[in-house]
C-alpha positions as CSV (number, residue, x, y, z in Angstrom):
1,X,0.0,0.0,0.0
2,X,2.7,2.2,0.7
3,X,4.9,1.9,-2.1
4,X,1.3,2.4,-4.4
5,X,0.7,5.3,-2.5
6,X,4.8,6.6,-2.9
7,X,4.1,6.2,-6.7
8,X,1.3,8.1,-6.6
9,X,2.7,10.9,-5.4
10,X,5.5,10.7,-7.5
11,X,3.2,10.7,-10.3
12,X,1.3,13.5,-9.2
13,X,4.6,15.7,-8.9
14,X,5.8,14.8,-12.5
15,X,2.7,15.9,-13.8
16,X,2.7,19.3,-11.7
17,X,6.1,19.8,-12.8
18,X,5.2,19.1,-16.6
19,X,2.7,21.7,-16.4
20,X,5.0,24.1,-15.0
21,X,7.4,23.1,-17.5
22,X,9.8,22.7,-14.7
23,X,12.6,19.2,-14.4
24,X,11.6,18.6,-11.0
25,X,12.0,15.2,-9.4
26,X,9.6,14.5,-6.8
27,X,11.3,11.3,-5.5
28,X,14.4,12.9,-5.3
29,X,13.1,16.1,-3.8
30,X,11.7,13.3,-0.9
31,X,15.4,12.1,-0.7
32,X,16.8,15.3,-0.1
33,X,14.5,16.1,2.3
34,X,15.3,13.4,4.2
35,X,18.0,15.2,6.2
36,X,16.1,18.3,6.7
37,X,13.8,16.0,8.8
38,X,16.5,15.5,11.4
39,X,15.1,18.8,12.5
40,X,12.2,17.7,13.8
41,X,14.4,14.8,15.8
42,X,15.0,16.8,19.6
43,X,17.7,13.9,19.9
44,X,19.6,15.4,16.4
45,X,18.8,18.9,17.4
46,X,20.5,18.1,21.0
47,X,23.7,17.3,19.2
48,X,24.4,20.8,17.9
49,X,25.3,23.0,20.5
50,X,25.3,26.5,19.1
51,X,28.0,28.1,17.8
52,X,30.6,30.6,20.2
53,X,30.4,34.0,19.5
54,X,33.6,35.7,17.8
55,X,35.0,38.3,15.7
56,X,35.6,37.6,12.1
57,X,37.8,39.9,10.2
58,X,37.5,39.5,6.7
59,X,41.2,39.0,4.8
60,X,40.7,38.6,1.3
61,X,37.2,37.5,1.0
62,X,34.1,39.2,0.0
63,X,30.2,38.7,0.7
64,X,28.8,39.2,-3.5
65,X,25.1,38.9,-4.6
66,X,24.8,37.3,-7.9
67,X,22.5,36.6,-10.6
68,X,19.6,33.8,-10.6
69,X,17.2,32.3,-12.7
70,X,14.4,33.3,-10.8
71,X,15.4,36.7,-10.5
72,X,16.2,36.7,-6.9
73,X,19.9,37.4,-6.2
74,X,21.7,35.0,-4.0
75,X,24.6,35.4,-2.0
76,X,27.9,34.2,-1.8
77,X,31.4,34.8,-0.1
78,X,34.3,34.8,-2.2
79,X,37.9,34.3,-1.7
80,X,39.7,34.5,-4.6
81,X,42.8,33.1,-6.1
82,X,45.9,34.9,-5.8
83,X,46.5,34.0,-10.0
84,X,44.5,33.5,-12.5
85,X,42.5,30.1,-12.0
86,X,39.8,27.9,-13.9
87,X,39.7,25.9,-10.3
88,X,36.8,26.6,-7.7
89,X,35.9,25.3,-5.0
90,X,32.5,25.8,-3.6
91,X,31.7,25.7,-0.1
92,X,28.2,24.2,2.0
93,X,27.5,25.8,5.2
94,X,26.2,23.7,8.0
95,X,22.3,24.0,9.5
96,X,23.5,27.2,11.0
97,X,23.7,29.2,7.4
98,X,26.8,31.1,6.3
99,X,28.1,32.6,9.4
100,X,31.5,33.7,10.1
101,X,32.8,30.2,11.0
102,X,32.3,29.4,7.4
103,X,33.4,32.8,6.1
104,X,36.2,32.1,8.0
105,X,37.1,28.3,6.9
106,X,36.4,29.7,3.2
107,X,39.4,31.9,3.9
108,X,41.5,29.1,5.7
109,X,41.0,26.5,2.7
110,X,41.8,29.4,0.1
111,X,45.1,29.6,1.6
112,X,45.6,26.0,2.2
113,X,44.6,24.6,-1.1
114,X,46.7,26.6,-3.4
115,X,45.5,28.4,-6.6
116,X,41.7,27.9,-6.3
117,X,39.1,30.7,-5.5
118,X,36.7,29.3,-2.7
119,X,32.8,30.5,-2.6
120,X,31.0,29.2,0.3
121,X,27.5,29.7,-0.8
122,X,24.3,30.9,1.2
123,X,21.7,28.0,0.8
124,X,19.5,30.1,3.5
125,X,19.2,33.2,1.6
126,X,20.7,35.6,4.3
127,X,19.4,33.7,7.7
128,X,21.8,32.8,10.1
129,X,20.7,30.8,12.9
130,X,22.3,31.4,16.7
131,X,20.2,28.5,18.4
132,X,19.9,24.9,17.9
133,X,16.1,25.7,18.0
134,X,16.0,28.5,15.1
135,X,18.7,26.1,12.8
136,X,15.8,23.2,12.8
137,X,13.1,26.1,11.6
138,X,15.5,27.3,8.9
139,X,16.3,23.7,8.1
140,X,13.2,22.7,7.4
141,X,12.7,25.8,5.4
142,X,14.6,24.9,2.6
143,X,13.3,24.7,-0.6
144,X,15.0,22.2,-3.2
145,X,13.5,24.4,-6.0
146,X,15.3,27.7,-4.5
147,X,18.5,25.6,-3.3
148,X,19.3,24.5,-6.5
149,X,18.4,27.7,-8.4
150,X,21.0,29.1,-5.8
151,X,23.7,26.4,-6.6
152,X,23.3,26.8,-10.8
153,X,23.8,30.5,-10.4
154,X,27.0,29.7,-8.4
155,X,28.0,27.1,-11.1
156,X,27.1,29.5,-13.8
157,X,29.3,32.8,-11.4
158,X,32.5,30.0,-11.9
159,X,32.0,29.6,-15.8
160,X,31.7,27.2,-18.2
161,X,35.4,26.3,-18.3
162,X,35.5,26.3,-14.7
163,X,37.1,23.2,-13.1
164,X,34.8,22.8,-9.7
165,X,34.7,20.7,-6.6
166,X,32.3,20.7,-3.4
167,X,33.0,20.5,0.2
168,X,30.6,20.6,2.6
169,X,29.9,19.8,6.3
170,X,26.5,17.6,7.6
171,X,23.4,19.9,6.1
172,X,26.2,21.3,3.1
173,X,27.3,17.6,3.1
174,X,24.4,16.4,1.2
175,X,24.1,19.9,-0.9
176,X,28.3,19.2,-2.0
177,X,26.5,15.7,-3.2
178,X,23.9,17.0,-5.0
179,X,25.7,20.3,-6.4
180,X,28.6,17.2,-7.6
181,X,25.8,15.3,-9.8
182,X,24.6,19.0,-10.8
183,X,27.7,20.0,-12.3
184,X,28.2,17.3,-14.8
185,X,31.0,17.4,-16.8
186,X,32.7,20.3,-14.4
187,X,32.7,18.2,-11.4
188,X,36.3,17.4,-10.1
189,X,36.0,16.2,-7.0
190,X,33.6,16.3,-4.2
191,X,34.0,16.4,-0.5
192,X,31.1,15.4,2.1
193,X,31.5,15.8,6.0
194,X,28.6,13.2,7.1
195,X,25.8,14.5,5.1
196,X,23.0,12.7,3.3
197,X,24.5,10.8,0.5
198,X,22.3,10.2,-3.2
199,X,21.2,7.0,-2.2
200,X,19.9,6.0,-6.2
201,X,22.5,4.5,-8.1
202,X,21.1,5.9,-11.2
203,X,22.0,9.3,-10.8
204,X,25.3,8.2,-8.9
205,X,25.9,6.8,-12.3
206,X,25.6,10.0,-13.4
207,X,28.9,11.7,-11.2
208,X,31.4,13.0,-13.0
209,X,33.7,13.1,-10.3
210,X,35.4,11.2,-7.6
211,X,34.3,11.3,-3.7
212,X,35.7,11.8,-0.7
213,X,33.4,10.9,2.6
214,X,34.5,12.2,5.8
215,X,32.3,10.0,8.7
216,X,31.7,9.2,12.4
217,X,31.4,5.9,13.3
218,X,29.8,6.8,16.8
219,X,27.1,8.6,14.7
220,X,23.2,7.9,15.0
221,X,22.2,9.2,12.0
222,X,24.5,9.6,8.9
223,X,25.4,6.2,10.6
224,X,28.0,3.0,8.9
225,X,24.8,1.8,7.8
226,X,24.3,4.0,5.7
227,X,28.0,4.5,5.2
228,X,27.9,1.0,3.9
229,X,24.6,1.6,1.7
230,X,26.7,4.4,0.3
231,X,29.8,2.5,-0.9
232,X,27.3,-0.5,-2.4
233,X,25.5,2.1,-4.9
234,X,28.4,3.7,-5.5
235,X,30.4,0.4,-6.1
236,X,26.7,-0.9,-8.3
237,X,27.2,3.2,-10.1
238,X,31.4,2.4,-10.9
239,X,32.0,5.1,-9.2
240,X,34.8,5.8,-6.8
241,X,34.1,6.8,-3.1
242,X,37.4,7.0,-0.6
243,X,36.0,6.8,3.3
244,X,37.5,8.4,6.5
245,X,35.7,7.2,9.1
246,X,36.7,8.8,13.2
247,X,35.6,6.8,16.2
248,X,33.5,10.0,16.7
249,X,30.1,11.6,16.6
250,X,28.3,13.5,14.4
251,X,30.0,16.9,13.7
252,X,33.1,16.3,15.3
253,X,34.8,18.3,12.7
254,X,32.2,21.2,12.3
255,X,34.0,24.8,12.3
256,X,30.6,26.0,14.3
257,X,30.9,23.3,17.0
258,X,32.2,24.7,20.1
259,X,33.9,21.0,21.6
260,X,34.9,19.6,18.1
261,X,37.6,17.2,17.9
262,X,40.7,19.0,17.7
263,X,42.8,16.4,16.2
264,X,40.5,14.2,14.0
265,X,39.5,17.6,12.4
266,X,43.1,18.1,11.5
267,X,43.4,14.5,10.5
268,X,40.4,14.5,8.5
269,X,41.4,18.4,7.1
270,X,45.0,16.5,6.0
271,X,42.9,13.7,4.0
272,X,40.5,16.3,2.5
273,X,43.3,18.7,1.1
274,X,45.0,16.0,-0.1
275,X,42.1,14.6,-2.1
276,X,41.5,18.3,-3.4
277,X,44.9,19.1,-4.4
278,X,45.1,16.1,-6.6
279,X,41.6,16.7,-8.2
280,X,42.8,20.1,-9.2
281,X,46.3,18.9,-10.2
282,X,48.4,20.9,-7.7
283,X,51.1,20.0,-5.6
């Protein structure tokens, strides 16, 4: 009954989408999602302590509004290459938004990573959340239409000849997945801090790049269960998937988390330059 009922749905949203002449998938739109339901989980919520206070001094980047589809600018915080540069790298905030703490690892990649201009993009259209409880509101905000309107404009900001990876962390994890299948042909590399992977091996089939996954094993939700689902269908798509897994929890490496590991993040920052740097081909 309830896969009749999943179908119908599905069916219903293909036919609302061919009337507005829009590609929307419904059952991916439900996968998605999927994360953003966390939110409503007090025992996921409970895990995100909110972010310290500080003072973020801007050294090279830049907060730009660009151009979308749908005619509502989106924002984006750029740190540029130091020489001209085809390479970009684009940045997924966590639940919180783009706060500082991202602004600020933007910056710290930008100079780690070599010739690459870094734009962590705003998935939350200016909202920043200081609480745990005003993250799961935003969260489950999102919009999949918007979110990937935001993304294309940020792929379309790079250019065409662009060479582009994603990073992202837990909430920007699954967005670097999806932003990776996106980008098609561009895609270099893409990074995911325990996020949501694309769990149909279809459109894994479809990734133009290779992936790095960054997990906790002591995690209750993006949990070696699904770790393990995620290397089968990406095994079934021939695709390769390297996996880092911490005896940690969830968001042990998160910029925003006030008692992240200190060590595994560094271990686990090591791995995920090292993937980067050979995607773009620099030493």
């Amino acid at each position: 009954m309830k896969q009749i009922v999943l179908v119908l749905i599905c069916v219903f949203c293909m036919v609302k989408a061919d009337d507005k002449k829009e590609k929307v998938n419904c059952c991916s739109a439900m996968a998605t999602e999927e994360f953003a339901a966390f939110g409503k989980d007090m025992a996921f919520v409970s895990l995100h302590e909110a972010p310290e206070p500080f003072i973020f001094i801007p050294a090279g980047g830049e907060m730009k509004r660009i151009k979308t589809s749908d005619s509502v600018d989106a924002n984006i915080y750029e740190v540029p290459s130091h020489e001209p540069s085809h390479n970009y790298l684009l940045v997924f905030h966590e639940w919180w938004g783009l706060n500082d703490y991202i602004r600020q690892e933007a910056e710290r990649i930008r100079r780690e990573i070599g010739n690459v201009t870094v734009i962590a993009v705003d998935l939350y259209d200016g909202k920043v959340a200081a609480s745990p409880e005003s993250a799961r509101v935003y969260v489950g905000q999102v919009n999949e239409t918007r979110v990937r309107t935001i993304i294309k404009a940020a792929i379309e900001y790079a250019g065409t000849n662009a060479k582009i990876a994603t990073l992202g962390w837990c909430f920007g994890g699954g967005w670097s997945m999806q932003s990776a299948l996106m980008l098609s042909k561009q895609a270099v590399g893409c990074v995911i801090y325990y996020g949501m992977p694309e769990k149909d091996v279809k459109k894994l089939s479809t990734l133009n790049c290779d992936v790095l996954g960054i997990f906790g094993k002591k995690d209750q939700y993006i949990n070696p269960t699904v770790v393990s689902e995620f290397q089968k269908n990406m095994k079934m798509a021939k695709k390769k998937l390297e996996v880092k897994s911490y005896d940690a929890d969830h968001a042990f490496a998160n910029p925003s988390n006030p008692h992240h590991d200190k060590a595994m993040t560094a271990d686990a920052n090591a791995v995920t330059m090292k993937f980067l740097r050979a995607k773009f081909g620099l030493k």
